[in-house]
C-alpha positions as CSV (number, residue, x, y, z in Angstrom):
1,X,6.5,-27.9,-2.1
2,X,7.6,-26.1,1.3
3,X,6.4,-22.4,1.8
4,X,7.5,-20.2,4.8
5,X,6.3,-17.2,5.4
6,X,9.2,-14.0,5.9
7,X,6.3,-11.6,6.9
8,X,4.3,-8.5,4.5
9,X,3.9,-10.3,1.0
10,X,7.4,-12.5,1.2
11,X,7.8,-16.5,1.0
12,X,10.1,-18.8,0.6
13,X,9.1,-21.7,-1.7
14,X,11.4,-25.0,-2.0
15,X,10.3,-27.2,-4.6
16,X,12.3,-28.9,-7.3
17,X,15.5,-28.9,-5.8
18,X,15.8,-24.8,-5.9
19,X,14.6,-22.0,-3.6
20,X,12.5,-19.6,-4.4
21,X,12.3,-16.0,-3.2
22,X,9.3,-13.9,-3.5
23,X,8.8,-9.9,-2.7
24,X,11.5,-9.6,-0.3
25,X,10.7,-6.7,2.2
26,X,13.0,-7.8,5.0
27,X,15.0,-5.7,6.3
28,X,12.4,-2.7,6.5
29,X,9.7,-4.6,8.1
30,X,9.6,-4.8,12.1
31,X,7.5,-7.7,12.2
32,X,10.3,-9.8,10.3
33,X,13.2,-8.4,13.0
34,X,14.2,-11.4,13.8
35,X,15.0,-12.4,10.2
36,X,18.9,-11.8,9.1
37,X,18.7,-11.4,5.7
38,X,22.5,-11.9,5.1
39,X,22.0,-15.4,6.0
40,X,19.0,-15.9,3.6
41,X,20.5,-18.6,0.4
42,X,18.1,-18.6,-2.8
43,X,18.7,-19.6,-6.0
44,X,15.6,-17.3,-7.5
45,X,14.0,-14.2,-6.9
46,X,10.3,-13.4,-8.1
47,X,9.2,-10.1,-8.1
48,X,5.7,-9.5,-8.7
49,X,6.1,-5.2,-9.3
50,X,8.5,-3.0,-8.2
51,X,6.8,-1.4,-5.3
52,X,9.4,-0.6,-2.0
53,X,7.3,-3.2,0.4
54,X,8.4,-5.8,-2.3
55,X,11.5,-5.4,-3.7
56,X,13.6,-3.6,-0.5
57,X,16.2,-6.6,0.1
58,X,16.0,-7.8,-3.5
59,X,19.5,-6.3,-4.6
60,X,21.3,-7.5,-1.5
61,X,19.8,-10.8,-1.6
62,X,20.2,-11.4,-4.9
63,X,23.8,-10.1,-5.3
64,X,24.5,-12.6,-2.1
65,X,23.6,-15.4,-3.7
66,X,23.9,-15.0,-7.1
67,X,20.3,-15.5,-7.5
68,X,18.1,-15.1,-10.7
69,X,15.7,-12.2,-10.6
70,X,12.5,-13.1,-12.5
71,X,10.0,-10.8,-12.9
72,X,8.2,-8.5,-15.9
73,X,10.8,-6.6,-18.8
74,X,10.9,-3.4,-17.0
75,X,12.0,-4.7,-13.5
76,X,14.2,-7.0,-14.6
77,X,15.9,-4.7,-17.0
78,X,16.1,-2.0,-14.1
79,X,18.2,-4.9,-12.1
80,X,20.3,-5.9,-14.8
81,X,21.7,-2.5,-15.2
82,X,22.8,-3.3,-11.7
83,X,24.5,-6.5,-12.5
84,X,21.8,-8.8,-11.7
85,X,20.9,-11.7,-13.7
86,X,17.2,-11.9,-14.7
87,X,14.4,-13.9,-17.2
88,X,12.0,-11.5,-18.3
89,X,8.5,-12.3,-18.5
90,X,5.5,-11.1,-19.4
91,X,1.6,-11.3,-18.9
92,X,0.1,-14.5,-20.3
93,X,4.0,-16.1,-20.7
94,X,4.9,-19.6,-19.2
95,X,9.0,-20.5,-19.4
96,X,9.9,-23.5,-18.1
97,X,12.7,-23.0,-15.6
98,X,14.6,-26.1,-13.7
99,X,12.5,-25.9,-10.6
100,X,9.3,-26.1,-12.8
101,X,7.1,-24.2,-14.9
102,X,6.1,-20.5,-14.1
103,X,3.7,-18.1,-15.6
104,X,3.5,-14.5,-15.5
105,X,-0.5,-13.5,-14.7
106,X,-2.6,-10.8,-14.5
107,X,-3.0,-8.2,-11.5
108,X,-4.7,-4.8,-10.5
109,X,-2.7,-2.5,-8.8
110,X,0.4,-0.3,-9.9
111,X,3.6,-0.4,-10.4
112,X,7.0,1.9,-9.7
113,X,10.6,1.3,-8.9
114,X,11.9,2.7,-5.9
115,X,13.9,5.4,-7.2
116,X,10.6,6.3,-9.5
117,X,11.7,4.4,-12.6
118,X,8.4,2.6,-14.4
119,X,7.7,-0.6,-12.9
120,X,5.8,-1.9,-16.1
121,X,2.5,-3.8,-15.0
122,X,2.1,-5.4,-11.8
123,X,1.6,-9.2,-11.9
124,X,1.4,-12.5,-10.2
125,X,2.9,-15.9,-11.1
126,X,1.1,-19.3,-11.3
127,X,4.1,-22.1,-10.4
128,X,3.9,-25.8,-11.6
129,X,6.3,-28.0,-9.5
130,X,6.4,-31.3,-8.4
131,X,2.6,-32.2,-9.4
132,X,1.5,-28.8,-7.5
133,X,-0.1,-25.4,-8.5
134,X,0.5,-22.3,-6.4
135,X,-0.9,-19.2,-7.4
136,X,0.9,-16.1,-6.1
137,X,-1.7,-13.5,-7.3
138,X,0.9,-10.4,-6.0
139,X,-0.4,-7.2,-5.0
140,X,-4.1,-6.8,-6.9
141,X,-7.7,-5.8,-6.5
142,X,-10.4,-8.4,-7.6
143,X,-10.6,-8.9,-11.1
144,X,-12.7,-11.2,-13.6
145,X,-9.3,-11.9,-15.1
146,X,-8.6,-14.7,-12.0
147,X,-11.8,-16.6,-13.7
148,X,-9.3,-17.8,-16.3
149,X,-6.7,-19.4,-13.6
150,X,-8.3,-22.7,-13.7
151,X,-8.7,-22.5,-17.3
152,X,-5.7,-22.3,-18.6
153,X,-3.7,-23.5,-15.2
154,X,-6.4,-26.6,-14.0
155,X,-6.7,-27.1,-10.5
156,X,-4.6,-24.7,-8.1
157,X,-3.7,-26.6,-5.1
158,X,-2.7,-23.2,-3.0
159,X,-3.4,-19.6,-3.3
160,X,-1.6,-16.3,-1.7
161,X,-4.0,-13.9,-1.9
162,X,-3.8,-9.9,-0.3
163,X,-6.6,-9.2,1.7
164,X,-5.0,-6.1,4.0
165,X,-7.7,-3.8,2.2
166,X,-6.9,-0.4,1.7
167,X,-4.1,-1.1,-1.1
168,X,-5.3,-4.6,-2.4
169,X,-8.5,-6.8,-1.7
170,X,-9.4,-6.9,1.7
171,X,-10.9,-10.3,3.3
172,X,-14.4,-10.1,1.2
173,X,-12.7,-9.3,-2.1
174,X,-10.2,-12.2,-1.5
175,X,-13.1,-14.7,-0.9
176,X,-14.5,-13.8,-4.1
177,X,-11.0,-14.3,-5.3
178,X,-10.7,-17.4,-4.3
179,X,-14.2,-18.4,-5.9
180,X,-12.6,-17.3,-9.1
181,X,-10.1,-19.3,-9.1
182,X,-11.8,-22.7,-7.6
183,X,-9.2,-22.9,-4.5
184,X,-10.1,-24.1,-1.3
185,X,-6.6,-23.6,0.6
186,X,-5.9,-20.1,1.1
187,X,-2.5,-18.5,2.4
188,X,-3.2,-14.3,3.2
189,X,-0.5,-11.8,2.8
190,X,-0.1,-8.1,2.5
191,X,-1.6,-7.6,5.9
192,X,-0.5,-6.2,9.6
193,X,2.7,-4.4,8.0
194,X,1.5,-1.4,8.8
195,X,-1.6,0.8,10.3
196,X,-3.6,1.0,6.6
197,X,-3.9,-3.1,6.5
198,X,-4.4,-4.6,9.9
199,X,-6.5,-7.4,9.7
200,X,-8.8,-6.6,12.9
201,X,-10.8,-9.8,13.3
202,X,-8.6,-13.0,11.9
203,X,-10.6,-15.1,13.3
204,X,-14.2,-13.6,11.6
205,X,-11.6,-14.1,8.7
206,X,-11.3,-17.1,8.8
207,X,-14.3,-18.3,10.4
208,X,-16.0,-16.4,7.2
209,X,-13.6,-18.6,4.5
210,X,-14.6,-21.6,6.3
211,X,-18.5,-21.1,5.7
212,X,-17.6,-21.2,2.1
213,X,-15.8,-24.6,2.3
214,X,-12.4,-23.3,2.1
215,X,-9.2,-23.4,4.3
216,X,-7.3,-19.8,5.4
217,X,-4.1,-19.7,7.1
218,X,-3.2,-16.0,8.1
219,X,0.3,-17.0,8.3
220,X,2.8,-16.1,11.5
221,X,6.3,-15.3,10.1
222,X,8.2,-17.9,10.0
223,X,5.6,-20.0,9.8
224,X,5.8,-23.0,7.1
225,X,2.9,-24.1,5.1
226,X,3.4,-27.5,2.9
227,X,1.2,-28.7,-0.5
């Protein structure tokens, strides 16, 4: 499974012989200039709520490539109506697609479309592929909920956790987090975008991560992390 980083809260993931597209704020973001999104080929798009800093290039991108938006009903209805193919999910559902299996999970946080249509309930996806577990825990506070993950999920294998603060978990909420869910590797997103969530000290961040046994990347876009 191959993850890049596109900068804010968006990856690529290649795994079973698709691409995957998650949160795409693009185009908006100056961190991610260098990042023509007209030359950006997915097969899926995963949208965790329908906030602007996650779904800003998701029309384009998905109208480009003909790409399957998968997210809760309310999103993916909204796209539809736009003549966007989309699998609705919602929290608690697994569906097995052909890249592998992908369930719709809890998160803490809100939820509206940009033009200020209901988002329905913000969420994060836990994606089995090629022997692997990533959980993409989306935009969220801490919650007990992420003390099921290994439950019903077993082992994760990699995490993408927020920890800007101010809007999600910051860096102390997120090592809690990754307690919770018994993951040792540790990708950070939702950070640096803009003044609310700069991550000051990354390397107190990750020095703190590692005193608990566990591995943090605070990701450079473009930067590829492999599981």
């Amino acid at each position: 499974m191959r993850i890049e980083f596109l900068g804010h809260s968006c990856f690529t993931v290649e795994t079973g012989g698709k691409k995957l597209l998650v949160d795409p704020f693009i185009s908006p973001n100056k961190l991610a200039a260098e990042i023509d999104v007209d030359s950006i080929e997915v097969d899926y798009i995963l949208l965790t709520h329908g906030h602007e800093d996650h779904v800003a290039d998701a029309e384009k991108i998905a109208k480009n490539n003909n790409a399957t938006l998968i997210s809760n009903f309310e999103i993916v209805s909204w796209y539809k109506n736009k003549g966007i193919e989309g699998h609705e999910m919602n929290h608690g559902g697994n569906w097995s697609f052909d890249f592998g299996d992908l369930k719709y999970v809890n998160a803490v946080h809100s939820s509206v479309l940009p033009d200020g249509t209901y988002g329905g309930n913000p969420g994060g996806f836990v994606l089995k592929s090629e022997g692997k577990t990533l959980y993409i825990a989306g935009d969220t506070a801490l919650h007990m909920d992420m003390k099921l993950l290994p439950v019903t999920s077993g082992k994760i294998d990699l995490a993408i956790l927020p920890m800007g603060d101010n809007f999600t978990m910051g860096v102390n909420d997120a090592l809690i987090a990754a307690d919770f869910i018994e993951c040792d590797e540790i990708v950070a997103c939702h950070f640096d975008t803009f003044g609310y969530i700069v991550i000051e000290d990354k390397d107190a961040a990750v020095k703190k991560f590692k005193a608990k046994g566990k591995n943090l990347t605070i990701p450079a876009v473009g930067q590829e992390i492999n599981i």
